[in-house]
PDB file as gemmi writes it, atoms N, CA and C in Angstrom:
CRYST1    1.000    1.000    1.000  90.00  90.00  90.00 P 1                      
ATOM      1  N   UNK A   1       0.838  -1.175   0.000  1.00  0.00           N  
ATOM      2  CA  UNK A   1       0.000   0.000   0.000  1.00  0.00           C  
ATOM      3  C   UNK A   1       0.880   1.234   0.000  1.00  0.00           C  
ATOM      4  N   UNK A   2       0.686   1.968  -0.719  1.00  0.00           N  
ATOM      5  CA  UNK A   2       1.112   3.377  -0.685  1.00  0.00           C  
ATOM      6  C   UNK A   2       0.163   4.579  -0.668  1.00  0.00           C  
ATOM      7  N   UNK A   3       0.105   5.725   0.128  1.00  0.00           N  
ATOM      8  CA  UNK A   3      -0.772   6.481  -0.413  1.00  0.00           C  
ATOM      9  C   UNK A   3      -0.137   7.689  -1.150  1.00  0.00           C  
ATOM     10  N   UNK A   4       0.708   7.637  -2.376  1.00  0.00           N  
ATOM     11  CA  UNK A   4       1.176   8.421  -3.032  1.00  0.00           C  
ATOM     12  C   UNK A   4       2.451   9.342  -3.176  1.00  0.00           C  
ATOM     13  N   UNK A   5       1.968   9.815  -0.975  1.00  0.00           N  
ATOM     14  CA  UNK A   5       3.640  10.382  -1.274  1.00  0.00           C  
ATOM     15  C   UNK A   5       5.026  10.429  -0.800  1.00  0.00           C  
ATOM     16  N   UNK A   6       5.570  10.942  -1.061  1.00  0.00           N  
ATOM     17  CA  UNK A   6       7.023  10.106  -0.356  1.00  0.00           C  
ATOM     18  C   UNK A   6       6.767  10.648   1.258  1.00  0.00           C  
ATOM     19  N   UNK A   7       7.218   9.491   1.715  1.00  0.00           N  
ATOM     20  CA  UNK A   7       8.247   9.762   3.273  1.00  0.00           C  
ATOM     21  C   UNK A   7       9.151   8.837   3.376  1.00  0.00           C  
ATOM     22  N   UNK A   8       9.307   9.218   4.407  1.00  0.00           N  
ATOM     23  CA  UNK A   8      11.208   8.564   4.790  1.00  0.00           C  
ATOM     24  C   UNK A   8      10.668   7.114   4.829  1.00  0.00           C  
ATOM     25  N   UNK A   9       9.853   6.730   5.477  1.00  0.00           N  
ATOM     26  CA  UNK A   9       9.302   5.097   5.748  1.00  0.00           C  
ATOM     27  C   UNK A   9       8.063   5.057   4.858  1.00  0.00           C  
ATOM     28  N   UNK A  10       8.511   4.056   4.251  1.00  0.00           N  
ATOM     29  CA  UNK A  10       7.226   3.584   3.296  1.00  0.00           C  
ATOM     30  C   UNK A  10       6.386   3.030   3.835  1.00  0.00           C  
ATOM     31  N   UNK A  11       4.554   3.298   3.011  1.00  0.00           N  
ATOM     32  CA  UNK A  11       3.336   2.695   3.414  1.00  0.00           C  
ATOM     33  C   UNK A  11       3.813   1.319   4.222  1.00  0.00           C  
ATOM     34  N   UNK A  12       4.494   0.526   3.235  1.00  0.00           N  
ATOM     35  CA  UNK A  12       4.076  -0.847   3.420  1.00  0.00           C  
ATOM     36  C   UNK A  12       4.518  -1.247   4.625  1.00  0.00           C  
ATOM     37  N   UNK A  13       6.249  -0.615   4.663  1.00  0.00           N  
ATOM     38  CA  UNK A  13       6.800  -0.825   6.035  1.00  0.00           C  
ATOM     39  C   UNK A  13       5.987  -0.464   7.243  1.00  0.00           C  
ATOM     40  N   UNK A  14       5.692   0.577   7.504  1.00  0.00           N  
ATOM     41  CA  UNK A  14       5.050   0.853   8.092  1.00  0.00           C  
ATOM     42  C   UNK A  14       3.724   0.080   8.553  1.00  0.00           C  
ATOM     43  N   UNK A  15       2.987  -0.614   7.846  1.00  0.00           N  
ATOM     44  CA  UNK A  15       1.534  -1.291   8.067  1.00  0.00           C  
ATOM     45  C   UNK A  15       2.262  -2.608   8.322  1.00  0.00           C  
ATOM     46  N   UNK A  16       3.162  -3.312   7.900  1.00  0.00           N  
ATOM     47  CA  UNK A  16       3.657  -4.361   8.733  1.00  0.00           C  
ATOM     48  C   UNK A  16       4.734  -4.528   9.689  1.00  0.00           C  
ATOM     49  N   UNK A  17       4.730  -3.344  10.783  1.00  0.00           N  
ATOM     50  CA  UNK A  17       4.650  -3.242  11.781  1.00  0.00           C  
ATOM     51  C   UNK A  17       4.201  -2.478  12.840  1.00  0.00           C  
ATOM     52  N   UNK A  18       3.073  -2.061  11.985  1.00  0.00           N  
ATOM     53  CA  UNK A  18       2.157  -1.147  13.353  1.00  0.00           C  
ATOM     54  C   UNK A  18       1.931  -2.215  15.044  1.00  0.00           C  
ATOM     55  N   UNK A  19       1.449  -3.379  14.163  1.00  0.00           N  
ATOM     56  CA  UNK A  19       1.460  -4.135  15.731  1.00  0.00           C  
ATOM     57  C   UNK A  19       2.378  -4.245  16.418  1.00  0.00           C  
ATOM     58  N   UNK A  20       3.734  -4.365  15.936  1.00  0.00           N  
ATOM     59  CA  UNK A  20       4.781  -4.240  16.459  1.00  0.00           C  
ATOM     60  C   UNK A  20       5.263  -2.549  17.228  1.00  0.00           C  
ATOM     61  N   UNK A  21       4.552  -2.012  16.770  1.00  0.00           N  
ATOM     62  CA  UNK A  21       4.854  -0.544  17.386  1.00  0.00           C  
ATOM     63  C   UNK A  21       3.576  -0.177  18.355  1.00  0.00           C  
ATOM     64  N   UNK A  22       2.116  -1.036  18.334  1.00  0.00           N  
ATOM     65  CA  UNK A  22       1.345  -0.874  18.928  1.00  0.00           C  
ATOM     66  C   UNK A  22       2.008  -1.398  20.260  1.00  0.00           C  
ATOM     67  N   UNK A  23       2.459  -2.794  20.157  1.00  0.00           N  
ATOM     68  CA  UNK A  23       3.033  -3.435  21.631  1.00  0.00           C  
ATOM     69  C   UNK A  23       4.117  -2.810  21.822  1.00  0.00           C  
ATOM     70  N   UNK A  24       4.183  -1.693  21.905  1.00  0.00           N  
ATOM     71  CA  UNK A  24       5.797  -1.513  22.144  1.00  0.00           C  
ATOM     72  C   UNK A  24       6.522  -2.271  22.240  1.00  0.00           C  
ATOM     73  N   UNK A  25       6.998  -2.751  20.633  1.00  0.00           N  
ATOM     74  CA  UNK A  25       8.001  -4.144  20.734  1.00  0.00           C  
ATOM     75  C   UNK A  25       8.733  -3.839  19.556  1.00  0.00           C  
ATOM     76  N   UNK A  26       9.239  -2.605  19.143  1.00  0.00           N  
ATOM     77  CA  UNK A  26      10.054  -1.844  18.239  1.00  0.00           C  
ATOM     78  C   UNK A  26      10.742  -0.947  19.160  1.00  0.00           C  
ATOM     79  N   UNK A  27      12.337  -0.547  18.537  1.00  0.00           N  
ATOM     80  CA  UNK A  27      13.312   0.061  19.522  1.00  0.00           C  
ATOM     81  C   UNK A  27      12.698   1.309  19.298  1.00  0.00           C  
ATOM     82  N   UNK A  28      13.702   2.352  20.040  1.00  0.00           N  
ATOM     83  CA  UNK A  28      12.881   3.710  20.298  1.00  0.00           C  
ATOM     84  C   UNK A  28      13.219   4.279  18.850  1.00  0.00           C  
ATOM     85  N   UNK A  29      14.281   4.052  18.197  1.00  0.00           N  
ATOM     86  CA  UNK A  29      14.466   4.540  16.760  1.00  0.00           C  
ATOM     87  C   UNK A  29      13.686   4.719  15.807  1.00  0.00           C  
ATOM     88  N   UNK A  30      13.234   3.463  16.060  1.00  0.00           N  
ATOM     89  CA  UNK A  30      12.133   2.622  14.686  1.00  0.00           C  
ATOM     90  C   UNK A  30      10.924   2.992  15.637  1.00  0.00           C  
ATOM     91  N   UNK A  31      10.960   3.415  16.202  1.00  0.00           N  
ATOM     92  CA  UNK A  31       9.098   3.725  17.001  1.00  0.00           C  
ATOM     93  C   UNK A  31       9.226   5.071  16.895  1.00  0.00           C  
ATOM     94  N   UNK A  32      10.196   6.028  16.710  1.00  0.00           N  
ATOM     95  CA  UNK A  32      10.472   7.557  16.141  1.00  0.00           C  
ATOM     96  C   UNK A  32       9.788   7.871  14.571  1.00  0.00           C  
ATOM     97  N   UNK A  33      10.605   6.899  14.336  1.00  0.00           N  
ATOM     98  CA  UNK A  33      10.081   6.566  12.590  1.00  0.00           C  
ATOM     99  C   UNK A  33       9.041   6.268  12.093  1.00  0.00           C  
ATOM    100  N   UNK A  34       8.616   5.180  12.548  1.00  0.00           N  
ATOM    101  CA  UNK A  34       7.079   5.029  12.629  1.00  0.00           C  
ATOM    102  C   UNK A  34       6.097   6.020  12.664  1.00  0.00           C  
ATOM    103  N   UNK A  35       5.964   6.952  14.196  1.00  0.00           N  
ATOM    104  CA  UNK A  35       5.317   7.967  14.507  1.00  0.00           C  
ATOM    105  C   UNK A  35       4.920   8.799  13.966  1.00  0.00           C  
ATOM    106  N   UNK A  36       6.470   9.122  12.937  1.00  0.00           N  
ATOM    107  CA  UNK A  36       6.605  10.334  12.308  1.00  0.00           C  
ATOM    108  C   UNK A  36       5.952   9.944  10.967  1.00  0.00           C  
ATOM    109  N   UNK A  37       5.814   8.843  10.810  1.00  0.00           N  
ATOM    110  CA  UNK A  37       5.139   8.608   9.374  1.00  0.00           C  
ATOM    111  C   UNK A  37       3.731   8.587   9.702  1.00  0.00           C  
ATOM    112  N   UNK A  38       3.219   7.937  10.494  1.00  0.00           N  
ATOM    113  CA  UNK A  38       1.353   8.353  11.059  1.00  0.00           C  
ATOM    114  C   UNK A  38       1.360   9.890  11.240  1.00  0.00           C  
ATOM    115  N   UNK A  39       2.151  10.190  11.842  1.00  0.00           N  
ATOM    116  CA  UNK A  39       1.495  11.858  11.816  1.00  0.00           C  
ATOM    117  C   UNK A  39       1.637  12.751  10.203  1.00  0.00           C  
ATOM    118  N   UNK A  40       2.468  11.981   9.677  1.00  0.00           N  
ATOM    119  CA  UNK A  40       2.200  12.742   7.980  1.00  0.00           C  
ATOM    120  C   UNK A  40       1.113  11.938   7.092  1.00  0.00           C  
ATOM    121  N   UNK A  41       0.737  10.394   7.509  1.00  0.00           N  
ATOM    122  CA  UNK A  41       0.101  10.395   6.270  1.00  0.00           C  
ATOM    123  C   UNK A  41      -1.469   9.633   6.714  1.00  0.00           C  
ATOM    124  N   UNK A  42      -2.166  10.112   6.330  1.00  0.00           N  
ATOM    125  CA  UNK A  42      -3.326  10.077   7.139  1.00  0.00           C  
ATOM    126  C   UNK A  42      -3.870   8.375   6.672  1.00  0.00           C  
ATOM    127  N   UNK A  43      -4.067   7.982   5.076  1.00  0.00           N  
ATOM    128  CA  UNK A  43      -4.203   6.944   4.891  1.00  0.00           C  
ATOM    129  C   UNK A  43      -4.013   5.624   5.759  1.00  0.00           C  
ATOM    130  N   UNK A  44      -2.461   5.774   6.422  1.00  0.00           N  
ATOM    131  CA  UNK A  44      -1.675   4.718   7.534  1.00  0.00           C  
ATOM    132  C   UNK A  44      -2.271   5.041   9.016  1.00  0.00           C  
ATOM    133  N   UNK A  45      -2.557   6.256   9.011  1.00  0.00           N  
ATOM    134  CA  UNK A  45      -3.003   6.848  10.777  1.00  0.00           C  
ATOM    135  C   UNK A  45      -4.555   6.292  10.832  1.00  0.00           C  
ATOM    136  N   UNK A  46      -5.097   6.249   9.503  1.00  0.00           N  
ATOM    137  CA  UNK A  46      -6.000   5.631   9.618  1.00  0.00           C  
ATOM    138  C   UNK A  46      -6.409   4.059  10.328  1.00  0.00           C  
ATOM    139  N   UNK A  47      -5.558   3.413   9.051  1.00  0.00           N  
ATOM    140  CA  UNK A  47      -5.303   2.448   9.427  1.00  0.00           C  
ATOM    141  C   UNK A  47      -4.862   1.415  10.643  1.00  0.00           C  
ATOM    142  N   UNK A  48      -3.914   2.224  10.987  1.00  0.00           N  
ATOM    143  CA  UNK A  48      -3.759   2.254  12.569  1.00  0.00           C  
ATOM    144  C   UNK A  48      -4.521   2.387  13.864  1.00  0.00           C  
ATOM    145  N   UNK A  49      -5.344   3.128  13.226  1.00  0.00           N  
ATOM    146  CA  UNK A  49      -6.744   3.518  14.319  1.00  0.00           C  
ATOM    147  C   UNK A  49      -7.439   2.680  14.090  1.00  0.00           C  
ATOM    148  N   UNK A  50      -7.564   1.392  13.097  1.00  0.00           N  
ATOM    149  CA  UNK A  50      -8.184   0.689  13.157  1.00  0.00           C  
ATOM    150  C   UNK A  50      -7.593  -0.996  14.027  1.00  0.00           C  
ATOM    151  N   UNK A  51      -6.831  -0.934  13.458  1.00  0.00           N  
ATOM    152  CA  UNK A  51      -5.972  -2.136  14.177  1.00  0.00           C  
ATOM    153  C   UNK A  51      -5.724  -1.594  15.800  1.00  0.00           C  
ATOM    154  N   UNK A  52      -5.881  -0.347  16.442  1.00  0.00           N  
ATOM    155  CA  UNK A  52      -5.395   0.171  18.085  1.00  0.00           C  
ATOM    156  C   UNK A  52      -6.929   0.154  18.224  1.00  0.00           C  
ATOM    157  N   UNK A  53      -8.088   0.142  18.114  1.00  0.00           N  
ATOM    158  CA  UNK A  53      -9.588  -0.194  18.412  1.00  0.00           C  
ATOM    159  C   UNK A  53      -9.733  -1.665  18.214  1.00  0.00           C  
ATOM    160  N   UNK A  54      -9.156  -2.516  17.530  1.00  0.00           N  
ATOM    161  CA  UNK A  54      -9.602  -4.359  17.148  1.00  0.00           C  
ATOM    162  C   UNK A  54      -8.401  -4.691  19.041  1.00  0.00           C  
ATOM    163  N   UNK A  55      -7.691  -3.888  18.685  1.00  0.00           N  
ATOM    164  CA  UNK A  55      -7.118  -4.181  19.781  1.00  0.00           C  
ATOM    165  C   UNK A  55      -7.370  -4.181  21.189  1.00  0.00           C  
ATOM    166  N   UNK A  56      -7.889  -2.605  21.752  1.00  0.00           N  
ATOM    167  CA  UNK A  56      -8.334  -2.729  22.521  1.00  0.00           C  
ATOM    168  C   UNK A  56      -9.423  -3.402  22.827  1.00  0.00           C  
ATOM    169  N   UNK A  57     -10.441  -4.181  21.592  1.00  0.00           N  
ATOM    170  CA  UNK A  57     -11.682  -5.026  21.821  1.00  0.00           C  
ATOM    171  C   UNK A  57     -11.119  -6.402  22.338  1.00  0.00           C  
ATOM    172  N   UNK A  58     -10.244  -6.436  21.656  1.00  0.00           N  
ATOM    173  CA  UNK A  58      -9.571  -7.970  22.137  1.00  0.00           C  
ATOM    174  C   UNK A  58      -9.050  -8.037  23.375  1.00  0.00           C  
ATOM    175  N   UNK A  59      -8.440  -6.916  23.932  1.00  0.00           N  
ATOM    176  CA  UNK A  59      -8.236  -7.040  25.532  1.00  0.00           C  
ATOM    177  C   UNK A  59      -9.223  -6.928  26.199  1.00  0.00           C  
ATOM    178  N   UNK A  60      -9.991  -5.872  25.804  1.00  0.00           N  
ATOM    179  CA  UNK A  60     -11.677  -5.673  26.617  1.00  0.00           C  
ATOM    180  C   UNK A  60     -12.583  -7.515  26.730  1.00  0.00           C  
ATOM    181  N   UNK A  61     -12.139  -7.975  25.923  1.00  0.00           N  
ATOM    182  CA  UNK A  61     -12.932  -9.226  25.327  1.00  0.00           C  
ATOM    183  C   UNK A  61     -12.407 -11.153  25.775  1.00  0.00           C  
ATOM    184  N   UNK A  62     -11.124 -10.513  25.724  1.00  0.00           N  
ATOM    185  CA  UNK A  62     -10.223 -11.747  26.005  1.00  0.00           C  
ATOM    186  C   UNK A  62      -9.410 -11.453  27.310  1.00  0.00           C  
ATOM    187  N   UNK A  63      -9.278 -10.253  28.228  1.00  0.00           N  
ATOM    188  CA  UNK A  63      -8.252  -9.284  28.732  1.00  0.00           C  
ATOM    189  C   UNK A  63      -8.218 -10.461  29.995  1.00  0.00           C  
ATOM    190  N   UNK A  64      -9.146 -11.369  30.338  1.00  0.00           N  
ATOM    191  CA  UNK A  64      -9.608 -12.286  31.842  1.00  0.00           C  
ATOM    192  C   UNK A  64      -8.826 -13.593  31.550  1.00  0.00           C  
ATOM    193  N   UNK A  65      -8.594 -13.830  30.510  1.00  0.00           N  
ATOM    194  CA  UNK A  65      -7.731 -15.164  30.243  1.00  0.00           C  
ATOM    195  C   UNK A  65      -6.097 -14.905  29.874  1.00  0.00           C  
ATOM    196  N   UNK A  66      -5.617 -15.970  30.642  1.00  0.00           N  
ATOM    197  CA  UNK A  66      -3.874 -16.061  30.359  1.00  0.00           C  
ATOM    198  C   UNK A  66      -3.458 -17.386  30.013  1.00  0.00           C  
ATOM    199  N   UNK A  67      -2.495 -16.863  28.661  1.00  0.00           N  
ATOM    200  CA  UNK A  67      -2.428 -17.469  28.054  1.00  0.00           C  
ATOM    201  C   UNK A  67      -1.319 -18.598  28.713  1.00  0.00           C  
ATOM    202  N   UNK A  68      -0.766 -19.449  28.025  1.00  0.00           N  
ATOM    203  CA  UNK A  68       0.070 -20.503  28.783  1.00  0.00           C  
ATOM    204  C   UNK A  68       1.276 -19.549  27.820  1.00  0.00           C  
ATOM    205  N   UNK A  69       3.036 -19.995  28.917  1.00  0.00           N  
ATOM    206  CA  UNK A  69       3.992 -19.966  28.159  1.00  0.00           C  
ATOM    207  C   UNK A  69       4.104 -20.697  26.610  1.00  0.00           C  
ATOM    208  N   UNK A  70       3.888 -21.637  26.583  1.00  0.00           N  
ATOM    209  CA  UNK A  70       3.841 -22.447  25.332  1.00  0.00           C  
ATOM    210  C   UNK A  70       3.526 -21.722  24.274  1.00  0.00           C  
ATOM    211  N   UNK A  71       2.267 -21.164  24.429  1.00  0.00           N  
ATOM    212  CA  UNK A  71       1.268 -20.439  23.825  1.00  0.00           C  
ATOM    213  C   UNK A  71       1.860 -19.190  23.223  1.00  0.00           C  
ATOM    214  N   UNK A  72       2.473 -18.534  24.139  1.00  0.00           N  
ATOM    215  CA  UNK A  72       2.959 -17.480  23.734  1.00  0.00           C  
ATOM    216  C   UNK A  72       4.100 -17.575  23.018  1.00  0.00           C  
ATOM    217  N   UNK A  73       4.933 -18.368  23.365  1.00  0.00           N  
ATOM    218  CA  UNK A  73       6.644 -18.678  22.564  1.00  0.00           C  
ATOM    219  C   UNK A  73       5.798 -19.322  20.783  1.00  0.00           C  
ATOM    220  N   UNK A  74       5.264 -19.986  20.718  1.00  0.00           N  
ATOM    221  CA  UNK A  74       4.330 -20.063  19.609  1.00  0.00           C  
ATOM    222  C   UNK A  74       3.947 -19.012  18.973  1.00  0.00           C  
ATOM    223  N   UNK A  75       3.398 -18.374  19.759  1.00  0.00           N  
ATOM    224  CA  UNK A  75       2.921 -16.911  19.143  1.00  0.00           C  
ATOM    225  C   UNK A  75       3.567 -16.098  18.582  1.00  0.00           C  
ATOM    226  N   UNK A  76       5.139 -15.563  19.237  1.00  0.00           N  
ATOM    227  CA  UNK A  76       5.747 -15.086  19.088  1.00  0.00           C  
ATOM    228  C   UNK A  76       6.808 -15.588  18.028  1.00  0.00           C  
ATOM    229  N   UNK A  77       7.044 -16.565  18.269  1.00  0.00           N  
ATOM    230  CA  UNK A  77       8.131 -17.466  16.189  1.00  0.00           C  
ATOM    231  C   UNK A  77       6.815 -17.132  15.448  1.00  0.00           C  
ATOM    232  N   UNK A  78       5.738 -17.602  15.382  1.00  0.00           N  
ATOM    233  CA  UNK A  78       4.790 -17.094  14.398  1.00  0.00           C  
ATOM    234  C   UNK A  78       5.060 -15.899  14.038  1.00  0.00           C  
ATOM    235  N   UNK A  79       4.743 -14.773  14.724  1.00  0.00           N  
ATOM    236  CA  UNK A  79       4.831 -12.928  14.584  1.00  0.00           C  
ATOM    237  C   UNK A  79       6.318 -13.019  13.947  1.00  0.00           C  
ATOM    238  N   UNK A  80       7.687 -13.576  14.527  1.00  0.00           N  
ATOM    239  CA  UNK A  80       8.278 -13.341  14.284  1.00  0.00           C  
ATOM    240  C   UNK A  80       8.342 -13.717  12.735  1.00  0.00           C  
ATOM    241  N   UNK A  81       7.815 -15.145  12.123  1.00  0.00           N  
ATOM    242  CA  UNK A  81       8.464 -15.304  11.127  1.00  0.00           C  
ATOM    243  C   UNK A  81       7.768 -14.571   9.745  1.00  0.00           C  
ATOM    244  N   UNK A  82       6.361 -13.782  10.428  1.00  0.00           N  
ATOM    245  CA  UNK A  82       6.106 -13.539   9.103  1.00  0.00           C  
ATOM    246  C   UNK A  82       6.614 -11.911   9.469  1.00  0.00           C  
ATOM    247  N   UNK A  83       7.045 -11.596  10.048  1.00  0.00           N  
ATOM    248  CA  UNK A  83       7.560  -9.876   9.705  1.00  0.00           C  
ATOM    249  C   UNK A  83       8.851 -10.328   9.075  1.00  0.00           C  
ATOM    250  N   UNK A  84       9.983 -11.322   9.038  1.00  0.00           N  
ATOM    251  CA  UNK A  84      10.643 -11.517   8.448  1.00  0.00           C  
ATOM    252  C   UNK A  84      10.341 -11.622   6.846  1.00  0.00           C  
ATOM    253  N   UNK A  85       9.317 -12.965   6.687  1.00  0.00           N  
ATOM    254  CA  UNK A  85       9.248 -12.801   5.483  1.00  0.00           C  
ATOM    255  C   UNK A  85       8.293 -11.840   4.623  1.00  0.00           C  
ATOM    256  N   UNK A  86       7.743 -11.358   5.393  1.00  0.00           N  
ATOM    257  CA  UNK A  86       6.444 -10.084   5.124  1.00  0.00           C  
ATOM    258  C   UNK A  86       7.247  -8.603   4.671  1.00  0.00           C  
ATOM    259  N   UNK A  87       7.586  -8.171   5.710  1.00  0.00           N  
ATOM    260  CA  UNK A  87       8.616  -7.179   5.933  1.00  0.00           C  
ATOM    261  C   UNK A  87       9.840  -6.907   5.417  1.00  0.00           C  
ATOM    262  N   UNK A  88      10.514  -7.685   5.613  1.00  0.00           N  
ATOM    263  CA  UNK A  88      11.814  -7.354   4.902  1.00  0.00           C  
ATOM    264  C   UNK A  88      12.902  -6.624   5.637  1.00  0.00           C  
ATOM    265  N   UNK A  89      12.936  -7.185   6.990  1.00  0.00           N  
ATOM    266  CA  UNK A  89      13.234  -6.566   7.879  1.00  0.00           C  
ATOM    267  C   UNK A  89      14.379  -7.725   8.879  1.00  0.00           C  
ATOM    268  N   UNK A  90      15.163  -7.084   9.475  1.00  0.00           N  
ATOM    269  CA  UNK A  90      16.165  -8.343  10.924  1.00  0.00           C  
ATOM    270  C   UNK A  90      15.396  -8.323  12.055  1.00  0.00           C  
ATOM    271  N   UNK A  91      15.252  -9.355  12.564  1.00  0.00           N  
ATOM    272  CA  UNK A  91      14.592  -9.429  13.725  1.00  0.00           C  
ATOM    273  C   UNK A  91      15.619  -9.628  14.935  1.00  0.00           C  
ATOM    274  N   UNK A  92      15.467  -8.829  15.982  1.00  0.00           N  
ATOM    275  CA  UNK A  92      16.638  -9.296  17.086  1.00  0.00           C  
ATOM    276  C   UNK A  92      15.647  -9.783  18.342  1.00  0.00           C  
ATOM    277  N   UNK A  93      15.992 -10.867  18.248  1.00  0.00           N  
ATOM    278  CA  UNK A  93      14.982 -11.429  19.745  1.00  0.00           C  
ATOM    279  C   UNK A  93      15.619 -11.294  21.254  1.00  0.00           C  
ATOM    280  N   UNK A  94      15.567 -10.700  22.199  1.00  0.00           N  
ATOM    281  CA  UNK A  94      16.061 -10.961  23.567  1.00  0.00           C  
ATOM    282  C   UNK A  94      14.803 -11.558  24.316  1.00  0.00           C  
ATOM    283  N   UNK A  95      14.994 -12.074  25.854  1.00  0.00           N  
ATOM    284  CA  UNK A  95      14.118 -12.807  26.547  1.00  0.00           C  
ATOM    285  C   UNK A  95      12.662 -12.323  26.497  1.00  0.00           C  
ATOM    286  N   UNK A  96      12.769 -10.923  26.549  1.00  0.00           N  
ATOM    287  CA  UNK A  96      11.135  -9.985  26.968  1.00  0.00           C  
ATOM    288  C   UNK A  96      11.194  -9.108  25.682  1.00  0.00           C  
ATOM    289  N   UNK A  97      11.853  -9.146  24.411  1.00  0.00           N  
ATOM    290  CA  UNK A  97      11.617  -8.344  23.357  1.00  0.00           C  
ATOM    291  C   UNK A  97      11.576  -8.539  21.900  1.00  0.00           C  
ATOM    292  N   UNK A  98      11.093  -8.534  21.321  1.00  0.00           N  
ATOM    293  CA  UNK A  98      11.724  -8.556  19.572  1.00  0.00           C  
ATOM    294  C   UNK A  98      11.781  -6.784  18.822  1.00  0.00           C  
ATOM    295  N   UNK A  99      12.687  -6.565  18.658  1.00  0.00           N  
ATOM    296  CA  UNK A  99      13.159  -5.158  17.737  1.00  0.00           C  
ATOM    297  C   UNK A  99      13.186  -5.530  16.092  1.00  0.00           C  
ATOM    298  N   UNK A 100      13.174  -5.023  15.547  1.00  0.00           N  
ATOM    299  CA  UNK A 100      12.903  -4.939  14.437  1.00  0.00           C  
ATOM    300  C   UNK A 100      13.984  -3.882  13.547  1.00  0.00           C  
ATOM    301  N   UNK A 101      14.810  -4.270  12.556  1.00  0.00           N  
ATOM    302  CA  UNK A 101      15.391  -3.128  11.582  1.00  0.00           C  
ATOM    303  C   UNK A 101      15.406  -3.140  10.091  1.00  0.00           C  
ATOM    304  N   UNK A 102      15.220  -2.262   9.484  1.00  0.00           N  
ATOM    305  CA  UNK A 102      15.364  -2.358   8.262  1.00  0.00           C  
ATOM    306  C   UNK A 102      16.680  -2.289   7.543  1.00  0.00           C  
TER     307      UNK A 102                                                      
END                                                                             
């Protein structure tokens, strides 16, 4: 997706990792970058406002259940492997984080 005009971070980058910038689970660099691209292009800020509302329904909705470790280390190679191949991006994993660079 693009909406036409240039910025420093492209549409696409940007929309495959908003979730990653929603969980604060992008370094402060790349969550600078990010920011600065929602506040210029309204198409993506949009977008974003839609995925930060599905979100908060899902905690409002699911927020009483915890998940198992298993569950989550699952979850997380999943997330991880498709921003790799989605994105186009390095993934750096530590115990409590995944960062993200282009």
């Amino acid at each position: 997706m693009s909406c036409g005009d240039h910025h420093d971070t492209d549409c696409s980058e940007v929309l495959n990792e908003v979730w990653l910038f929603l969980d604060g689970e992008c370094n402060q660099e790349r969550k600078a970058l990010l920011q600065q691209h929602l506040d210029e292009c309204s198409p993506c800020l949009q977008e974003y406002g839609l995925d930060e509302h599905l979100k908060a329904l899902l905690h409002k909705k699911c927020g009483g259940e915890h998940a198992s470790a298993e569950f989550k280390e699952r979850l997380r190679a999943s997330i991880r492997q498709t921003v790799i191949s989605q994105g186009g991006v390095t993934v750096e994993v530590t115990e409590t984080r995944v960062e993200t660079q282009s």
